[in-house]
Each structure stands twice: as C-alpha cells, then as structure tokens.
SERO-4910 file (N, C-alpha, C, O; in steps of 0.05 Angstrom, whole numbers):
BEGIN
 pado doro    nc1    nc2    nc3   cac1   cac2   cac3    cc1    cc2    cc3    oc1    oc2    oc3
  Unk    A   2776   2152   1328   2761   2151   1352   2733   2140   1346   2716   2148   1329
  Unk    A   2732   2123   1361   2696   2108   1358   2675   2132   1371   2680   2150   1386
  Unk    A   2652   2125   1359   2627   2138   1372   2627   2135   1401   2621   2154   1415
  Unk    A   2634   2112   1412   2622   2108   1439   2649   2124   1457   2648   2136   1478
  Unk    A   2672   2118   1438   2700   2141   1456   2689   2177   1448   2693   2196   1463
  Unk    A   2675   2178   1423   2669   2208   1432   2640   2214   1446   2627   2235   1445
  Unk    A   2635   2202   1453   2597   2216   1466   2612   2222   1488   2629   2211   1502
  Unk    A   2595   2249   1486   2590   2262   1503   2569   2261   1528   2544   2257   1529
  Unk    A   2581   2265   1542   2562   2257   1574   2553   2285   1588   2565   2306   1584
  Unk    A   2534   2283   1601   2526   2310   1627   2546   2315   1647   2561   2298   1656
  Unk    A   2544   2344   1653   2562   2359   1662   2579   2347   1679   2602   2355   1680
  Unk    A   2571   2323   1695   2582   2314   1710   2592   2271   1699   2578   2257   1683
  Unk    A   2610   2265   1709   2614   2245   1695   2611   2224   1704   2614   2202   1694
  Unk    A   2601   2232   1734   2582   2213   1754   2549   2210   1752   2537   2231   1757
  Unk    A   2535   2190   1745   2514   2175   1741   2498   2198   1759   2497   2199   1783
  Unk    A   2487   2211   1744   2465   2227   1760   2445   2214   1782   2440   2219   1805
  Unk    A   2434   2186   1757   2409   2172   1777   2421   2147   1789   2407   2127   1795
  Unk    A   2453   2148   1792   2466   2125   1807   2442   2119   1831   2442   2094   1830
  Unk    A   2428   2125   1846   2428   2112   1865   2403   2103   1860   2391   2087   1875
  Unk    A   2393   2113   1837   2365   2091   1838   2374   2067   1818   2354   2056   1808
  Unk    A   2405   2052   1804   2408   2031   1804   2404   2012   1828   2386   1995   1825
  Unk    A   2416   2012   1851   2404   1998   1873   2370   2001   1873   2357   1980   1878
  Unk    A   2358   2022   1868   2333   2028   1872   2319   2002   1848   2299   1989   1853
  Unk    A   2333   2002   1828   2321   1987   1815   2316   1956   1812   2300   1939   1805
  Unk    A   2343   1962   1824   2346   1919   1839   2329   1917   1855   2310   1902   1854
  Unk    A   2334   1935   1873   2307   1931   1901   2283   1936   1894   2264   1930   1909
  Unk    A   2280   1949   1868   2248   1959   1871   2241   1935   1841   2219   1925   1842
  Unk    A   2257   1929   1823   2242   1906   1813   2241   1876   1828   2226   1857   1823
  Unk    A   2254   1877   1840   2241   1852   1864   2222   1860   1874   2203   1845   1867
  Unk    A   2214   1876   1887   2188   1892   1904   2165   1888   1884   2145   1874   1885
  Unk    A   2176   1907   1862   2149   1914   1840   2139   1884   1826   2117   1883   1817
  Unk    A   2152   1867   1825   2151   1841   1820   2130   1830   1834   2107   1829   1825
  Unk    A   2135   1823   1855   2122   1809   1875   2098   1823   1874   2077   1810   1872
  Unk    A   2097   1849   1874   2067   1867   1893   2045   1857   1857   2020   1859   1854
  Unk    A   2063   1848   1839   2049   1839   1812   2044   1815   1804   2033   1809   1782
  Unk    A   2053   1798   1826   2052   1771   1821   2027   1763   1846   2007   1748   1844
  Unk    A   2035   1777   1867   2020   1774   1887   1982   1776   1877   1961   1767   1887
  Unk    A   1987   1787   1862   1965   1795   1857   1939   1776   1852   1948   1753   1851
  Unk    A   1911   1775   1849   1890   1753   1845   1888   1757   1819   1877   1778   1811
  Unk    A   1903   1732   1797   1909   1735   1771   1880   1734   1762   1878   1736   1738
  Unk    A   1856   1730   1773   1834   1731   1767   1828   1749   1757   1823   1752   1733
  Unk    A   1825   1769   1781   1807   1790   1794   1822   1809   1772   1845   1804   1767
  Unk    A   1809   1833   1757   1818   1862   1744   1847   1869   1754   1845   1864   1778
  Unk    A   1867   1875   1752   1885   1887   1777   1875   1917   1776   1862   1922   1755
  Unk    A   1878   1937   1793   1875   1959   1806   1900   1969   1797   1923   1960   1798
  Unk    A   1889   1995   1786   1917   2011   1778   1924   2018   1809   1909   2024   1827
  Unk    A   1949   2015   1809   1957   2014   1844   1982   2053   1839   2004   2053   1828
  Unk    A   1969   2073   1848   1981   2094   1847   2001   2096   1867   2010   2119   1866
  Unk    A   2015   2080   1888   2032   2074   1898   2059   2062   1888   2079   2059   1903
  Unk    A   2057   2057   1862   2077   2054   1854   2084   2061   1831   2096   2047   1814
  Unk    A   2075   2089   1830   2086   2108   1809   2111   2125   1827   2123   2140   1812
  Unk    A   2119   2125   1849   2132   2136   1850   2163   2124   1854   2181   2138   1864
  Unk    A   2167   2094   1844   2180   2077   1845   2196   2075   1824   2221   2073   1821
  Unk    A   2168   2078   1803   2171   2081   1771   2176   2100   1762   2180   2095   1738
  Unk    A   2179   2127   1768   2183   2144   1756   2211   2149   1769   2223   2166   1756
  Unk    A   2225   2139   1791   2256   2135   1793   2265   2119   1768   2283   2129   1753
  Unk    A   2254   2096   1763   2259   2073   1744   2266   2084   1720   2288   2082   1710
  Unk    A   2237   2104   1707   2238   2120   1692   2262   2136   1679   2269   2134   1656
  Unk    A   2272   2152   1697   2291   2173   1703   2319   2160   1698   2333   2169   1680
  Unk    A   2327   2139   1712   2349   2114   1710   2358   2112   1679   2379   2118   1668
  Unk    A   2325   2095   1665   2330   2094   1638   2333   2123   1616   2346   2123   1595
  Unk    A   2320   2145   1625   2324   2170   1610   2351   2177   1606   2360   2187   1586
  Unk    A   2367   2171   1633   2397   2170   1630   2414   2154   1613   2431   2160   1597
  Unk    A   2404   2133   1621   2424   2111   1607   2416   2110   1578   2431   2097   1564
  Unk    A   2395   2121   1567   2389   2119   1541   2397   2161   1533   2388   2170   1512
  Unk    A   2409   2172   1546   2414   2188   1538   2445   2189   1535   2458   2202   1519
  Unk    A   2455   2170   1556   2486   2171   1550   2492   2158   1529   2511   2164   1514
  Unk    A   2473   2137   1527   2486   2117   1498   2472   2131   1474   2480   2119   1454
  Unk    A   2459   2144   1468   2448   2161   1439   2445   2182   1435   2434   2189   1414
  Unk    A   2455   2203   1456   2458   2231   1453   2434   2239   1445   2426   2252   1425
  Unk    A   2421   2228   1467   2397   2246   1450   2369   2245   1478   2375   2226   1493
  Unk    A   2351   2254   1484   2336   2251   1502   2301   2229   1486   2286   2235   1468
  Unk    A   2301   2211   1499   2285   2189   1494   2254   2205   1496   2248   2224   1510
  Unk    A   2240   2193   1481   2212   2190   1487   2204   2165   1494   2214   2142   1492
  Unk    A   2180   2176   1507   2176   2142   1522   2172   2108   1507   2173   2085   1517
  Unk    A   2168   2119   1480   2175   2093   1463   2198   2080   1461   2201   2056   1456
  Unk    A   2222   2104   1464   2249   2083   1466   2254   2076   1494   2273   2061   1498
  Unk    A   2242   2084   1511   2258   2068   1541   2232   2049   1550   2232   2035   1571
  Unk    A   2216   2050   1535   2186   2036   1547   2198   1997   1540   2184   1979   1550
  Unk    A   2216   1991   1529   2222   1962   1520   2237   1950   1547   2232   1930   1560
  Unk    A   2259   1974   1550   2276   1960   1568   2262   1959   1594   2270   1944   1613
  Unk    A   2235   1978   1597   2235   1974   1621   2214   1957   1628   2209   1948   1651
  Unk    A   2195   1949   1599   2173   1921   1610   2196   1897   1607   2189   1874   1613
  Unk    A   2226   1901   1599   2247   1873   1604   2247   1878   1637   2244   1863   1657
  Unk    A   2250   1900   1635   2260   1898   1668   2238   1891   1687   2247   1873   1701
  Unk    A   2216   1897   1693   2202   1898   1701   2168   1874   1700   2154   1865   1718
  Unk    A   2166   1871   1672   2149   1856   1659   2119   1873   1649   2114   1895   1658
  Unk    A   2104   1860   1632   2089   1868   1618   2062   1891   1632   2049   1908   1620
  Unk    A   2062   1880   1669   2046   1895   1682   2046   1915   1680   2025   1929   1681
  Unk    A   2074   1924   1676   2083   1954   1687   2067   1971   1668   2057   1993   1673
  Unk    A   2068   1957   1643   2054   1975   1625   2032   1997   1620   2035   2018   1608
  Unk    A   2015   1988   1630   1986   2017   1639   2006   2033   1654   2002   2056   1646
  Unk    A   2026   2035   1673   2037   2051   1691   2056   2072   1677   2061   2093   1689
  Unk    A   2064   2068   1655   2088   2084   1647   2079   2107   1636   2095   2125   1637
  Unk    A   2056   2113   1623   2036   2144   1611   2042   2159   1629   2056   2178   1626
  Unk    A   2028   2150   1656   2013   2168   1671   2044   2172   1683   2055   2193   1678
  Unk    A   2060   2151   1700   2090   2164   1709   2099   2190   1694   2096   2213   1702
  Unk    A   2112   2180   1669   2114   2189   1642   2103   2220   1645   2116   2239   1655
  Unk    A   2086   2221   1636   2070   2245   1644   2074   2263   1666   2079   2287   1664
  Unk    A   2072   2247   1687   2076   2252   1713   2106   2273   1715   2106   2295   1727
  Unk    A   2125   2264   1705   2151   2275   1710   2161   2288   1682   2186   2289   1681
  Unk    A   2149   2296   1658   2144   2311   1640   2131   2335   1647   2131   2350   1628
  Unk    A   2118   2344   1669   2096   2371   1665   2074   2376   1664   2063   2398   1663
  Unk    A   2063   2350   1663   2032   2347   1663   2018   2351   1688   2032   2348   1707
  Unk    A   2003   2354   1691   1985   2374   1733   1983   2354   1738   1972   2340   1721
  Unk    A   1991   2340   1765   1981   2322   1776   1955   2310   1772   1949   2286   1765
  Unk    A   1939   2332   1777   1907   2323   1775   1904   2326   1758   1883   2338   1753
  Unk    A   1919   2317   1738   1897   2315   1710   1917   2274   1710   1904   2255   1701
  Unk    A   1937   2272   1717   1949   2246   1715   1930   2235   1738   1918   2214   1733
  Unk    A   1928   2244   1757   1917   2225   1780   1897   2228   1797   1894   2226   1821
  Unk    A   1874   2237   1761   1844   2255   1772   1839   2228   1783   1848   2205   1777
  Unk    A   1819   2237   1806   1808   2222   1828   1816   2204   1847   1803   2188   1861
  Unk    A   1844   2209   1846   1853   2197   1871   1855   2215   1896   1856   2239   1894
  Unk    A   1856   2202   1921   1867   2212   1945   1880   2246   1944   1882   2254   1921
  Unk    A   1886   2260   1960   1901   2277   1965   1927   2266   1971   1947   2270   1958
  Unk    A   1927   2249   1999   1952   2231   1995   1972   2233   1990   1993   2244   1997
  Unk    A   1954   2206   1962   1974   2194   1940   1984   2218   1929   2009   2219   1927
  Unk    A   1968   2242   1918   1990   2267   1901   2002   2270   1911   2021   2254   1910
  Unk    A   2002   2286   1927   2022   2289   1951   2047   2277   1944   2065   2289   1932
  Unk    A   2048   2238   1956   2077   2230   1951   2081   2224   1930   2102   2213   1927
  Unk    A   2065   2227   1906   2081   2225   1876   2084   2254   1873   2106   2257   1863
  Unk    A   2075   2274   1874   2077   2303   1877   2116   2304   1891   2134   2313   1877
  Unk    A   2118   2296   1909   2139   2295   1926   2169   2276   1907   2191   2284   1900
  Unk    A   2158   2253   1903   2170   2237   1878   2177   2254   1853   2199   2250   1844
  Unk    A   2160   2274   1841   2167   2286   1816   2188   2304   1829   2210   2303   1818
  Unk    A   2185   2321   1851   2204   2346   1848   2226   2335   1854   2247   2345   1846
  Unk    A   2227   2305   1874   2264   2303   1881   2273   2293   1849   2292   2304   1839
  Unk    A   2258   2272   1834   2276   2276   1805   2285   2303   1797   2307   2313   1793
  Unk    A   2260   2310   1796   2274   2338   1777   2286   2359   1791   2300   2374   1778
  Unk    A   2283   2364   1817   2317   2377   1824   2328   2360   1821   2339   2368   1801
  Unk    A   2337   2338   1824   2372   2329   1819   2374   2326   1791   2396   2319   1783
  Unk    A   2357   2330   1774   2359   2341   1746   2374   2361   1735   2392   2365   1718
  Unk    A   2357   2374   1755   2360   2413   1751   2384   2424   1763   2395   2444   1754
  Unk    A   2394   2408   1787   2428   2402   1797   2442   2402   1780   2455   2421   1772
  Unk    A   2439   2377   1772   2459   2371   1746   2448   2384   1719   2444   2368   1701
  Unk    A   2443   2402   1716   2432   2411   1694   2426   2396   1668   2437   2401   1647
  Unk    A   2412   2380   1671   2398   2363   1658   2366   2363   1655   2357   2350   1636
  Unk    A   2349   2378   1672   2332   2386   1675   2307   2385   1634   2284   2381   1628
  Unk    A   2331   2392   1620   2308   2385   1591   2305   2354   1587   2289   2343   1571
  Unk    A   2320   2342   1601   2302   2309   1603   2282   2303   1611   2271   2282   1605
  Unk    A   2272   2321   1627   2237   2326   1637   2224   2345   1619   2199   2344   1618
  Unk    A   2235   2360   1605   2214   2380   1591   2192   2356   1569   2195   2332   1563
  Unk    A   2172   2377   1561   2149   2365   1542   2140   2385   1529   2129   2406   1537
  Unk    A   2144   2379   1504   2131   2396   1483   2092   2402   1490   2083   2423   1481
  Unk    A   2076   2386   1504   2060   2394   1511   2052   2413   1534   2033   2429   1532
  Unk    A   2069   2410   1556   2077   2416   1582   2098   2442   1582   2104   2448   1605
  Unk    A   2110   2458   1564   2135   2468   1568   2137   2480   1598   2120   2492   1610
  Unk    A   2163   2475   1606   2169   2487   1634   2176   2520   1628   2187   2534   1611
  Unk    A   2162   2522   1656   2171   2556   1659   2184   2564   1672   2188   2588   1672
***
C-alpha cells in the first residue's frame, strides 16, 4: 500500500472547505483585479476588506496541505501556494489573516481600524472555525501562542 492509499483523512471524507474552492476561483479573479487595479505608483493601502476572503483561502490550503502530509501546516508551508495562487501582493495580508484565524484578539491584528471592519472579519473567523469545530478539525486553528479554551 502506498502512502497516498494509506493517509488518513478527517472525520468526514467530504472536503470540509469544498465550497470555498469555487470561493477561490471567484475570489482570485476578484482579489486580482482589486490588486492590479491599483495606482502602481501610489503606497498600496493595506485594504482590511480582504482579509476575510483570505482567510477562507487560508483555510482551503490548511486542508489540502493537511490531507496530503498528515500533518497541520504553519504558515510557511501554505504561504507558497498561495502567493502562486494569488500573487506576491497578497503577501503583507497572510500574518495578520493568519493570526486572525489562529487566536490572536482581533484588536491586537486590526489595532486601529473601524469597528466595522472587526466586526466582518470577526464574523469571517467564527464561520471558519465552526465548520472546523463541525467537523472536528478545529486544532487546525489552534496556536501555541493563542491556545484555545
């Protein structure tokens, strides 16, 4: 029996973050453009509207890099595939996501922004992690800095 005939998968043998694959076709065309669009001049603006895009994105790759290596990623191993997917912009964005859906307080990821914006990345973290915590998968979010209680 090969490695890839014995790994083991989560409880369920249906794609937990199946539906943010569509999410990700649609949202790297989206996230594309809102990065191209941009005044290649001008600074770009960390844009906190689209952390909660990214941290579906996020979640997608935590999977798929958990089914193929048995093992739960740190953000150095899924951080490649997803500046392929996405491109090099995305980069400043993936800490604070990252973070964001690890355990870290909002306001300390997204001191000085809006009320808002927490709000719907606030809203963005808990639907991952219940359908985490559904599928009992839920230690794909934990953080040794952060431990959940």
């Amino acid at each position: 029996m090969t490695a890839e005939e014995n790994r083991i998968i989560p409880s369920s043998s249906t794609k937990i973050f199946k539906h943010t694959s569509s999410l990700v076709r649609r949202g790297l065309d989206d996230l594309r453009r809102i990065a191209t669009n941009r005044n290649e001049k001008a600074v770009p603006r960390f844009d906190t509207s689209l952390l909660p895009d990214l941290m579906e994105i996020i979640a997608y790759h935590i999977e798929a890099h958990y089914r193929w290596y048995l093992n739960i990623p740190a953000l150095t191993d899924v951080t490649p595939r997803i500046i392929e997917d996405l491109g090099e912009w995305s980069r400043p964005y993936l800490r604070p996501a990252w973070d964001a859906l690890h355990g870290t307080p909002l306001e300390v990821v997204l001191e000085g922004e809006p009320y808002e914006t927490v709000q719907v990345v606030r809203e963005a973290v808990s639907r991952i992690r219940d359908l985490a915590e559904q599928n009992g998968v839920l230690d794909w979010f934990a953080s040794a800095e952060h431990p959940q209680r």
